[in-house]
C-alpha positions in Angstrom: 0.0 0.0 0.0 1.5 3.2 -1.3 0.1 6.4 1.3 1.4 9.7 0.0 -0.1 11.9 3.2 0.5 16.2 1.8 3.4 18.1 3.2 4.2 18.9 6.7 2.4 21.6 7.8 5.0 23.5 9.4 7.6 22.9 6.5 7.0 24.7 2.9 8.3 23.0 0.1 8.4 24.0 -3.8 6.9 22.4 -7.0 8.5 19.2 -8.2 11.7 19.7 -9.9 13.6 17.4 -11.6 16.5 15.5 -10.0 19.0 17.7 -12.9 17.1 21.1 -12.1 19.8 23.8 -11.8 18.4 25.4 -8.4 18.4 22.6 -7.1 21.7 21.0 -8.0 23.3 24.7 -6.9 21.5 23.7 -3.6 23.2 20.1 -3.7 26.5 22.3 -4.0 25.8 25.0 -1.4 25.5 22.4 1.2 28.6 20.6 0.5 27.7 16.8 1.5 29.1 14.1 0.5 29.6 9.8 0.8 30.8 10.7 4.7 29.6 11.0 8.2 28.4 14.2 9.6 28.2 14.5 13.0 25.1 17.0 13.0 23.4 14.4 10.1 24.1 11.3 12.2 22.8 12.4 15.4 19.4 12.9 13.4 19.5 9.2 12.2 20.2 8.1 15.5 17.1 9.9 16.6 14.6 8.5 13.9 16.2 4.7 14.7 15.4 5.2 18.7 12.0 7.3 18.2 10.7 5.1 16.2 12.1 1.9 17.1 13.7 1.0 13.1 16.5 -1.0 12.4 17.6 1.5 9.5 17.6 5.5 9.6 18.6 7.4 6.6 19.4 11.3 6.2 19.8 10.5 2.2 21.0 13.2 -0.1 20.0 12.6 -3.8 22.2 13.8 -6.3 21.5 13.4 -10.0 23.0 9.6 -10.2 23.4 8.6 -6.9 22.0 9.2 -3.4 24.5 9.7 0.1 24.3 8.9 3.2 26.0 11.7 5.1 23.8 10.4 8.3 22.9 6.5 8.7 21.9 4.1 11.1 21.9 0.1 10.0 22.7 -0.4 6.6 24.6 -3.4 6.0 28.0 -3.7 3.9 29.5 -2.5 1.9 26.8 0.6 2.1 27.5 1.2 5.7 31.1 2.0 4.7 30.3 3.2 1.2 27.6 5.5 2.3 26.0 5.9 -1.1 24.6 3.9 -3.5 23.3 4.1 -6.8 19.7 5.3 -7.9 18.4 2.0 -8.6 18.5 1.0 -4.5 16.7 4.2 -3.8 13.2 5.2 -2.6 14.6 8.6 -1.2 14.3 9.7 -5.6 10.9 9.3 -5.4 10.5 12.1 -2.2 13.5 14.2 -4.0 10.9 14.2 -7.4 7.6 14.5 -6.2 8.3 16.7 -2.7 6.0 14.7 -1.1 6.6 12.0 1.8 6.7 8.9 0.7 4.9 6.0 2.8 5.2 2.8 2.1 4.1 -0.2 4.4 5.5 -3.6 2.2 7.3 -2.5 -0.8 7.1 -5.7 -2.4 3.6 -4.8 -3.4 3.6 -1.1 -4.5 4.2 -1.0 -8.3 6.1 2.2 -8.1 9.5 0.3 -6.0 8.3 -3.6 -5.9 11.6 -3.9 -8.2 13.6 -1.5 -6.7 17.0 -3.0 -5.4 16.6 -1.9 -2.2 14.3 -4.5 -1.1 16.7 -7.6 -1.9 20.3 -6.0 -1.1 19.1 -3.6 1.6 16.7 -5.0 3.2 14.0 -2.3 2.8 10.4 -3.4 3.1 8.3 -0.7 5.0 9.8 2.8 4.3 9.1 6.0 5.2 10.5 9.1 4.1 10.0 12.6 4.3 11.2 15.2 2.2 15.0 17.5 3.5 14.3 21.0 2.1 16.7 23.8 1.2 16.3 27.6 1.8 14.5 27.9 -1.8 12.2 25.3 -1.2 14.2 22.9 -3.5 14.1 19.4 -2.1 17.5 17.9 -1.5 16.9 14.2 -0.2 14.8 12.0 2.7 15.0 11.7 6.3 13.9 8.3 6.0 13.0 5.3 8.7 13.5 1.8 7.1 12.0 -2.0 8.6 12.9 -4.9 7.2 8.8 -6.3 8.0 5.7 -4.9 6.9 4.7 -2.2 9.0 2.0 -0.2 9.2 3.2 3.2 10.0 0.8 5.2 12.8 0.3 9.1 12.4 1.9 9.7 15.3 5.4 7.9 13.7 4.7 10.2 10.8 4.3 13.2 12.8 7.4 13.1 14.9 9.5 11.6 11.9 8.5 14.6 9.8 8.9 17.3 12.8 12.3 15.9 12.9 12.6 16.0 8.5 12.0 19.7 9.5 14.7 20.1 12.1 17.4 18.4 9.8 16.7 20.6 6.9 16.9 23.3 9.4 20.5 21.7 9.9 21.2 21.3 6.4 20.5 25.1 5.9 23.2 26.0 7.9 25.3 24.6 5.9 25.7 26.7 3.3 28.8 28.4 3.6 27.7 31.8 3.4 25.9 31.4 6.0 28.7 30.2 8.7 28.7 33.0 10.6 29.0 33.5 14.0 25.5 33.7 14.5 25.1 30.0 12.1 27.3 28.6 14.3 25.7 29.2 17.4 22.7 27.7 15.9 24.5 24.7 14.9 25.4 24.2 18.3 21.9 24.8 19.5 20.6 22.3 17.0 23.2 19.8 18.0 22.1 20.2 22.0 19.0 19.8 20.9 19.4 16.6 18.9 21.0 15.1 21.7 18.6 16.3 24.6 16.1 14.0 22.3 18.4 11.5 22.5 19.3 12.2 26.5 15.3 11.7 26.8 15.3 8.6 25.2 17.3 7.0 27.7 16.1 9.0 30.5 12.4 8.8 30.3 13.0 4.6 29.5 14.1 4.2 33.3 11.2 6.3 35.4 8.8 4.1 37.7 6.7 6.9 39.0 4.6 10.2 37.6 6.9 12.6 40.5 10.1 11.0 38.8 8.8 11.5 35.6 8.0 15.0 35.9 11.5 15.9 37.6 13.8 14.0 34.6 11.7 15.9 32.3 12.4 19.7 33.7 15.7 18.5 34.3 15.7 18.1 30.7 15.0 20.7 29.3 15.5 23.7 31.8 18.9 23.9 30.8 18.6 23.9 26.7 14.9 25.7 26.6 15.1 27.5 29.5 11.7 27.4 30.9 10.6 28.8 34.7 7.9 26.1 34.7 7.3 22.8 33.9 4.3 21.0 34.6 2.3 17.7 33.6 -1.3 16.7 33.3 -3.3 13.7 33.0 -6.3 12.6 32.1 -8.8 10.9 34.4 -12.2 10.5 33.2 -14.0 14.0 32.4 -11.1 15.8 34.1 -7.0 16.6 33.8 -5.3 16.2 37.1 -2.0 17.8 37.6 0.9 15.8 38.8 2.4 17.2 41.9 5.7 18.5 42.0 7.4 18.2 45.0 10.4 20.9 44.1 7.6 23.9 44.8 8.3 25.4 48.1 4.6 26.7 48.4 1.5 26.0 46.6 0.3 28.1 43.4 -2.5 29.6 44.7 -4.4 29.8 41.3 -3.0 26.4 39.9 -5.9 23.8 40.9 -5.0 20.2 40.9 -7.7 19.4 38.6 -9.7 21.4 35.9 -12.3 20.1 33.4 -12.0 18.5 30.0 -14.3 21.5 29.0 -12.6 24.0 31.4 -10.8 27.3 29.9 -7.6 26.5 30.6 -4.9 25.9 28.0 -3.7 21.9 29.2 -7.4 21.1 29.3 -7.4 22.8 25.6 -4.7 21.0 24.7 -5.6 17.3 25.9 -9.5 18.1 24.4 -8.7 19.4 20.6 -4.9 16.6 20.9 -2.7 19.8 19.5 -0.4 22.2 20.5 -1.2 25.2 22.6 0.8 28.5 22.1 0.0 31.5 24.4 2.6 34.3 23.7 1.2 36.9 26.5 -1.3 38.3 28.6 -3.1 39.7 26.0 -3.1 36.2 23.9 -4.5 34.5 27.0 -7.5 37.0 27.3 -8.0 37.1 23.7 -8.2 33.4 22.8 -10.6 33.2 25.4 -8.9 31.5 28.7 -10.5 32.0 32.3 -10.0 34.9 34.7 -8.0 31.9 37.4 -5.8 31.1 34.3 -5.0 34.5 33.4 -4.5 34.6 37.7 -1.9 31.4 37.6 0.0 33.2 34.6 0.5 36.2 36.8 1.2 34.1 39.7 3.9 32.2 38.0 5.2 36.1 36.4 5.4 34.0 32.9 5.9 35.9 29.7 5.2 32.5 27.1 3.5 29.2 27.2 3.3 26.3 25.2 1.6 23.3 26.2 2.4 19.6 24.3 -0.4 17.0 24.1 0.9 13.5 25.7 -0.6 11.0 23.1 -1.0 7.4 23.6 -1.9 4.8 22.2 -5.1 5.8 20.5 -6.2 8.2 23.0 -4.7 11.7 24.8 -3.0 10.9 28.2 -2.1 14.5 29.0 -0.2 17.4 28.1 3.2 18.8 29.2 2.9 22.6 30.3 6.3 24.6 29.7 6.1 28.3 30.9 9.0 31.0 30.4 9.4 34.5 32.2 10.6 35.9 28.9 9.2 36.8 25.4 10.1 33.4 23.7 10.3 32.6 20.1 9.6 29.1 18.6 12.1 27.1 16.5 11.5 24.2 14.5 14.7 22.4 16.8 12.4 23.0 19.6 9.2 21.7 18.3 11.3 18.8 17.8 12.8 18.6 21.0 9.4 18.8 22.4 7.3 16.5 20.1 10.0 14.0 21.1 10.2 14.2 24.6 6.0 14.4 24.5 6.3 10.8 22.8 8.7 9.6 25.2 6.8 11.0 28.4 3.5 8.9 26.6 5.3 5.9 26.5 5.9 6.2 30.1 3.1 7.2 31.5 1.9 3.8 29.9 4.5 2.2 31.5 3.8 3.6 34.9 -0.3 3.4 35.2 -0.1 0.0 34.1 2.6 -0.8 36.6 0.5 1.2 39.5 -1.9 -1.6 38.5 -0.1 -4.4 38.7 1.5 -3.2 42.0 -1.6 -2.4 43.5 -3.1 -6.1 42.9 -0.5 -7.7 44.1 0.3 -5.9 46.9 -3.6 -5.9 47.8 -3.1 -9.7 47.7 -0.3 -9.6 49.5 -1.5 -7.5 52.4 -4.7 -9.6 52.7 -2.9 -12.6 53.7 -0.3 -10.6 55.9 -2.8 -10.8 59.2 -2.2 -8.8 62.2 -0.5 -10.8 64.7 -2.6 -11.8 68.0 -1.6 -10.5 71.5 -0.2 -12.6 73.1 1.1 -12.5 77.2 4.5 -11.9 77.6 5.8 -11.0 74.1 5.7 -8.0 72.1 5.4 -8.7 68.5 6.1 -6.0 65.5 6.2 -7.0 62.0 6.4 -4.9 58.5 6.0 -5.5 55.0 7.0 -3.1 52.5 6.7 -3.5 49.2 9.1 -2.4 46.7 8.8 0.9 44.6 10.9 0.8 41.3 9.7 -2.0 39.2 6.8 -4.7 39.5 8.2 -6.1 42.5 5.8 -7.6 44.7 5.2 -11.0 45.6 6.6 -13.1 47.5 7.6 -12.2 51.2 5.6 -12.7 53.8 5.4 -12.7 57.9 2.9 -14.8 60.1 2.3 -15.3 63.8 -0.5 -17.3 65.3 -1.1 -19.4 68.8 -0.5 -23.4 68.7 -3.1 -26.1 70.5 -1.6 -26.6 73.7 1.4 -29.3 73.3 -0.1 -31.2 77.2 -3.6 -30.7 77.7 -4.0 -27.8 80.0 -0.6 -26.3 79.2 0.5 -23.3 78.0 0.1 -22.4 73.9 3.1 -21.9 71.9 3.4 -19.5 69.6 4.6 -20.2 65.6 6.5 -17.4 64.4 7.3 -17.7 60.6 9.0 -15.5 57.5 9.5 -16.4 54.4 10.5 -15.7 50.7 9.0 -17.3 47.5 11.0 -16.8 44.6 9.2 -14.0 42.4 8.4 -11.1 42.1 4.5 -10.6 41.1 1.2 -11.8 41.5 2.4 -15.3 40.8 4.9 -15.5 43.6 2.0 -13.8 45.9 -0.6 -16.3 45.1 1.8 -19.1 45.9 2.8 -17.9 49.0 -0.3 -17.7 50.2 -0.8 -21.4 49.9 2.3 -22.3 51.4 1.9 -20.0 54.5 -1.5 -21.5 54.3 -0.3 -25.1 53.8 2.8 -24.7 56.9 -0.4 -23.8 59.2 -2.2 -26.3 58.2 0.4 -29.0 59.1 1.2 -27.0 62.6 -2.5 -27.5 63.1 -2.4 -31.2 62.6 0.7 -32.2 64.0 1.8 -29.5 66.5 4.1 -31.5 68.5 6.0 -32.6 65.9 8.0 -29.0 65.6 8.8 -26.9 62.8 11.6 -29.0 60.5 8.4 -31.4 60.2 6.1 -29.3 59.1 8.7 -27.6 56.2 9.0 -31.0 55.1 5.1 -31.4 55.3 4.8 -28.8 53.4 7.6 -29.3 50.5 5.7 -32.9 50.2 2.8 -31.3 49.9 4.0 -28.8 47.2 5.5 -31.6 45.5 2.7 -33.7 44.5 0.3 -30.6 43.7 3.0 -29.6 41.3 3.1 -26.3 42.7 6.8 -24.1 42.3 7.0 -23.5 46.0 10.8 -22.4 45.7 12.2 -20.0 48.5 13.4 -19.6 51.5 11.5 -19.8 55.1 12.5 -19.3 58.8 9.7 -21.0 60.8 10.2 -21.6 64.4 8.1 -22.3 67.9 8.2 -20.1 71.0 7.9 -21.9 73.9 7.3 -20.0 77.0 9.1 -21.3 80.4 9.6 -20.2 84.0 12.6 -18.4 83.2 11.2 -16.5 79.9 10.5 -18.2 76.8 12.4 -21.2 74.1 13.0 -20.7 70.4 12.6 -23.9 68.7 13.6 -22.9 64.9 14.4 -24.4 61.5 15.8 -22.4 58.9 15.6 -23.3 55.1 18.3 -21.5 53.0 17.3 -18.1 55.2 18.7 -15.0 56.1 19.7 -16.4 59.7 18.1 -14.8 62.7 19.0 -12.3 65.2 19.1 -12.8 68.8 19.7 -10.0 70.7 20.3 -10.4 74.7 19.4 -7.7 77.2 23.4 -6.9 77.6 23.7 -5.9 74.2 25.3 -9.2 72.8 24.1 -10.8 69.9 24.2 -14.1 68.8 23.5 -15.1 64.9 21.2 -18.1 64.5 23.6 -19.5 61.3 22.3 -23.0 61.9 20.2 -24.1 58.4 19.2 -26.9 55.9 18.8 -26.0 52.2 16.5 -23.6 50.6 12.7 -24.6 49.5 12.7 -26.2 46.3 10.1 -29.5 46.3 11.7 -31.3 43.4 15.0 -32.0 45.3 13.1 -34.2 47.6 14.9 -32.8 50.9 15.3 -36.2 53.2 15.6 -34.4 56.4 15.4 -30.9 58.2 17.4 -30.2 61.6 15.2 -28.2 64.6 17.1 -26.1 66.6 16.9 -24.6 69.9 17.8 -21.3 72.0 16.8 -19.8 75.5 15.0 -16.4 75.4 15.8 -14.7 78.6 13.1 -11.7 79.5 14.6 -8.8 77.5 15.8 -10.7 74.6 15.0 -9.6 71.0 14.6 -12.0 68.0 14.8 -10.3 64.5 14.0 -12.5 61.3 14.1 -10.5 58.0 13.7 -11.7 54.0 16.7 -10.5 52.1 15.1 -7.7 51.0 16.9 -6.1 53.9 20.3 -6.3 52.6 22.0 -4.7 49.8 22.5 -7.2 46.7 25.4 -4.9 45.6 27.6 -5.8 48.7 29.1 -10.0 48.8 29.9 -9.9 52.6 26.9 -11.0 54.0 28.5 -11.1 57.8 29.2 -7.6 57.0 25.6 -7.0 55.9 24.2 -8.9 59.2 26.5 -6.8 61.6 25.1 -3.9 60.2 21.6 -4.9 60.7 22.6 -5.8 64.9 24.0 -2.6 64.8 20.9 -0.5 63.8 18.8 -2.2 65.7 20.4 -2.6 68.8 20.7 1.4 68.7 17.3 2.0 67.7 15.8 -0.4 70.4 18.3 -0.8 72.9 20.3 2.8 72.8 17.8 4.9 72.1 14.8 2.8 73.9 12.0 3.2 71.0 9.1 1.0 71.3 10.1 -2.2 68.9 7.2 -1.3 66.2 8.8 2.1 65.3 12.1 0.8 65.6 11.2 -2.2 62.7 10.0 0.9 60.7 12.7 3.1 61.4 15.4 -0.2 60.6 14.0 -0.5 57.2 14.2 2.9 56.3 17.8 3.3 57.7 18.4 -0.4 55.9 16.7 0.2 52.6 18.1 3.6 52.8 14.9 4.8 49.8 16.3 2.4 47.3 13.5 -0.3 48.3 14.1 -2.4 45.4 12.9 -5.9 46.2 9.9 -6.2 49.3 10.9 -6.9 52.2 8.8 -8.1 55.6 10.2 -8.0 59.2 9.3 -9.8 62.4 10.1 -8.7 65.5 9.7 -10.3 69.4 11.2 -9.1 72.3 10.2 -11.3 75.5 8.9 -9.7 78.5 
C-alpha cells in the first residue's frame, strides 16, 4: 500500500523539480555533503532509529546519479562503509521528485519500488521518508525510517519523523557556507544540543517508575537547553486533567488547581481536548483566545511571559499534556518543536508504563496485604512486624510474615506461639498467590501435628508442594516459642534463610547460622534439623527476608553486623518502642532504594 499523506504543515516545500534542475543541483552544491559522516546528520538518524524503534535510519542526499548517506543508522555492507549507492537501491528519488513524503508499508507490493534493489540488497520493506528541504524550497533528499517487516506506519510515527525531517533541513541550511557566521554557528550548536537532549530523553524517560520521577527527569531536561521557569504535567482521568504534583515547589500556586475540566478554559485542558499544541505568547493572547480569569490569575502568579503546552498521546487516546512556561518573550524554532514533540512521545510511553505498573503493583500488593494478618496479642511477648513492598519495578510478591497461637502441646498447658518469614521466589502476582498457599499449607500442618516442631512441618509442606505440582521455591525461617519459667524457648528451623538475630538484654548478639537447604520440592529434601535457643526476659529476636540487605555488597557477615547494629541502637540505645524501631530499621536499611519487598518480624520477651 503506497500512502502519500501532503506536506508537513510547518515545513513549505516548492513544485516538483527534476533531479537535474539547476536550483536545485546549486542547492546540492551549497551544502557541501558528501559519501561521509556528519556528525550533526548522524545524530538525526540516530534519533529516527530510537523514536521510532527501526532497524535503519537514513538522512539520504539525492544527487542526480546517486543518493548519500551523510547520516545513517543500520545499513549493512559494503553501504554502511560506502555510504552511497546508486539510484536503482533508492526510494529517497521518489521524495526528491515529487516533494512529497513517501509512505510505504510492504514495498514488495507497490508498483512504483516492488523492483527497486533496495528491497533484496538492503533489506527495505516498509519505508518511510519525508522530504530534506533547502532555503529555496528545492528538495535535496529524505530523512527516512527503514523496517525490514511490513509495517503499518501510525500518524503519530509520521508526525514526529516529519517534525524531525524539518529540524534536519533546518541543519542542512546552515550549511551553506555563506551562511557560517557566527550567529550560524551558534545555531549549529543549539541544534546539536538539541538533537542530543532527544536523544538524553530517550534514555532517560526509559528508566522512570513513578509520575513525580517523571516530571523531575523531564524539567531537568530541558531547563537547561529551553530555559523554561515552569514545567508541569497533566493527566487525564475520566472527564477531568489532574496535575501531577511536584514536589520541588516550596509553596502551593494559589491559582494552579490540581484538577480542571476536559471542557474547562484552561490551555492543558485545551490541549488534551482538541490533541494539538497550545501556544499562548502573553497576557493579551491569554485574554483574547478566550482563557479563564483563574488562568490569566496562575500566569501572573507564576510572572510567565510564554506558554506552550504539548499534548501526551498514547496509544489511541490523549493521556495529558506537558505545560512549559517562560518569564521571557520566547520565540519558537522548528529544533524545539522537535525537542518537544520527542520528549511528548517519550513522556506517553511512560506514563503507559507507569499506570499499568500502578496496577499491577496495587493487585499484588492488595493480595499480598490480605494474607499478611495482624498478629494476636499474646502474654509476655511484644510482636512487631512490616512488610514493604518495593517501589521501582513490578516487585511484589513473595515475602511474607505470620504469627499465630498453637493447640496446647499437654492438655491444659501453656500455647506456643509459631512465628514464621518467608521468601518465595518471584516477584509478582504469581509469587504472591503461591505464597499464600504455602503459608497456608505450613499452618495447616502446625494445626495437625503441632508436637511434631517446625523441621516437620517444612518437610510437610515441600511434600505437599511436590505432588500438587506447585513451584513453591524460597526460602522460610519457621520456628516455635515456647514459654518457660525463666522466659520463653525458640525452637527454629531455617531453610536456606537469612539467619536470625538474637539480641540479649546486655547488648550481645548471637546469629542463629544454623540451616538446611532452601525450598525447592523437586529436590526431595530427606531431612530438616530443629534447633533450639533460650530467650531470657529482654531478649530480642529479629527474622528479616533479604530484601533487607544490599545485593550490591558480597559480605553477608558484613551486611548482618550492620543490621545488629541498627537495631540494637534504635531499640536498645535509644529505647524506642520495637514497632517504630522495625519501621525506622527498614528505612535506615533500605536507605529509599527499596528495590525488592521486604517483611520483618520482631519479638522481644517480657
Amino acid at each position: 500500500m503506497l500512502d502519500r499523506p501532503g506536506p508537513h504543515p510547518t515545513e513549505p516545500v516548492a513544485a516538483p523539480l527534476p533531479l537535474d534542475a539547476p536550483g536545485r543541483l546549486a542547492a546540492l552544491r551549497a551544502i557541501g555533503t558528501g559519501p561521509s559522516a556528519d556528525p550533526d546528520l548522524q545524530r538525526f538518524a540516530r534519533l529516527v532509529a530510537s523514536t521510532l524503534h527501526v532497524p535503519v535510519a537514513l538522512v539520504s542526499v539525492v544527487e542526480q546519479d546517486r543518493q548519500v548517506f551523510p547520516g545513517q543508522v543500520g545499513l549493512p555492507e559494503p553501504w554502511a562503509s560506502a555510504r552511497c549507492t546508486p539510484l536503482s537501491h533508492s526510494f529517497c528519488q521518489h521524495v526528491a521528485t515529487t516533494a512529497e513524503p513517501l509512505v510505504i508499508s510492504d514495498a514488495r507490493t507497490v508498483d512504483l519500488v516492488r523492483d527497486n534493489l533496495a528491497i533484496p540488497e538492503l533489506g527495505v520493506v516498509a519505508y518511510a521518508g519525508m522530504p530534506l528541504t533547502a532555503e529555496g524550497g528545492e528538495v535535496l533528499g529524505s530523512l527516512c525510517a527503514i523496517d525490514h517487516e511490513p509495517r503499518v506506519w501510525t500518524p503519530t510515527e509520521l508526525e514526529v519523523l516529519a517534525d524531525l525531517a524539518a529540524a534536519c533541513s533546518a541543519a542542512l541550511r546552515l550549511k551553506v557556507s555563506g551562511r557560517r557566521t557566527a550567529d550560524a554557528r551558534r545555531e549549529v550548536d543549539r541544534g546539536r544540543e538539541r538533537a542530543e537532549l532527544m536523544l538524553q530523553a530517550a534514555v532517560e524517560l526509559g528508566e522512570v517508575w513513578s509520575l513525580t520521577d517523571l516530571l523531575r527527569r523531564v524539567r531537568d531536561l530541558v531547563t537547561g537547553p529551553l530555559h523554561p521557569v515552569f514545567v508541569g504535567l497533566s493527566l487525564v482521568d475520566g472527564e477531568h486533567v489532574l496535575r501531577v504534583e511536584d514536589p520541588t515547589w516550596d509553596e502551593p500556586v494559589t491559582h494552579l488547581p490540581d484538577t480542571v475540566g476536559l471542557d474547562a478554559s484552561w490551555p492543558e485542558a485545551r490541549c488534551v481536548a482538541e490533541q494539538r499544541r497550545v501556544i499562548v505568547a502573553g497576557p493579551e493572547q491569554l485574554v483574547a483566545d478566550g482563557y479563564s480569569a483563574d488562568a490569566l490569575a496562575a500566569w501572573r502568579e507564576l510572572d510567565l511571559r510564554a506558554l506552550e503546552c504539548v499534548p501526551v498521546l498514547g496509544s489511541g487516546r490523549a493521556l495529558g499534556a506537558l505545560t512549559f512556561g517562560w518569564d521571557a518573550p520566547h520565540a519558537w524554532e522548528l529544533t524545539e518543536d522537535a525537542v518537544l514533540t520527542a520528549i511528548a512521545a517519550y513522556t506517553a510511553t511512560a506514563v503507559e508504563r507507569i499506570l499499568q505498573l500502578e496496577r499491577r503493583v496495587t493487585t499484588a500488593t492488595e493480595l499480598q496485604e490480605a494474607m499478611l494478618s495482624e498478629p494476636p496479642a499474646v502474654a509476655g511477648l511484644e510482636v512487631a512486624t512490616l512488610y514493604r513492598p518495593s517501589s521501582t519495578a513490578d516487585m511484589v510478591g513473595g515475602d511474607w510474615y505470620d504469627v499465630h497461637e498453637l493447640p496446647p502441646l499437654a492438655p491444659g498447658g501453656p500455647r506456643p506461639v509459631a512465628v514464621t518469614v518467608g521468601d518465595i521466589t518471584g516477584h509478582d502476582t504469581r509469587a504472591a498467590a503461591v505464597m499464600g498457599q504455602v503459608r497456608s499449607m505450613l499452618r495447616q500442618a502446625r494445626a495437625d501435628a503441632p508436637g511434631a516442631g517446625p523441621a516437620r512441618a517444612v518437610l510437610a509442606v515441600e511434600n505437599a508442594a511436590r505432588m500438587l505440582g506447585l513451584e513453591a521455591h524460597g526460602t522460610v525461617v519457621h520456628g516455635d516459642l515456647v514459654p518457660g519459667a525463666d522466659g520463653w524457648t525458640l525452637r527454629w528451623t531455617n531453610a536456606g534463610h537469612p539467619p536470625p538475630l538474637v539480641l540479649a538484654p546486655d547488648g550481645t548478639a548471637r546469629v542463629l547460622l544454623e540451616g538446611d537447604p532452601f525450598l525447592y520440592p523437586d529436590l526431595e529434601v530427606e531431612e530438616r534439623h530443629d534447633h533450639h535457643v533460650h530467650l531470657a526476659p529482654g531478649t530480642l529476636l529479629l527474622v528479616h527476608t533479604d530484601g533487607l540487605l544490599d545485593e550490591r555488597r558480597a559480605d553477608l557477615a558484613a551486611m548482618v553486623e550492620e543490621v545488629r547494629v541498627v537495631f540494637a541502637r534504635l531499640v536498645h540505645d535509644e529505647g524506642r518502642p520495637l514497632t517504630e524501631a522495625v519501621r525506622l530499621l527498614a528505612d535506615e536499611m533500605l536507605g529509599g532504594r527499596a528495590e525488592d519487598d521486604v517483611a520483618i518480624l520482631a519479638v522481644r520477651v517480657h
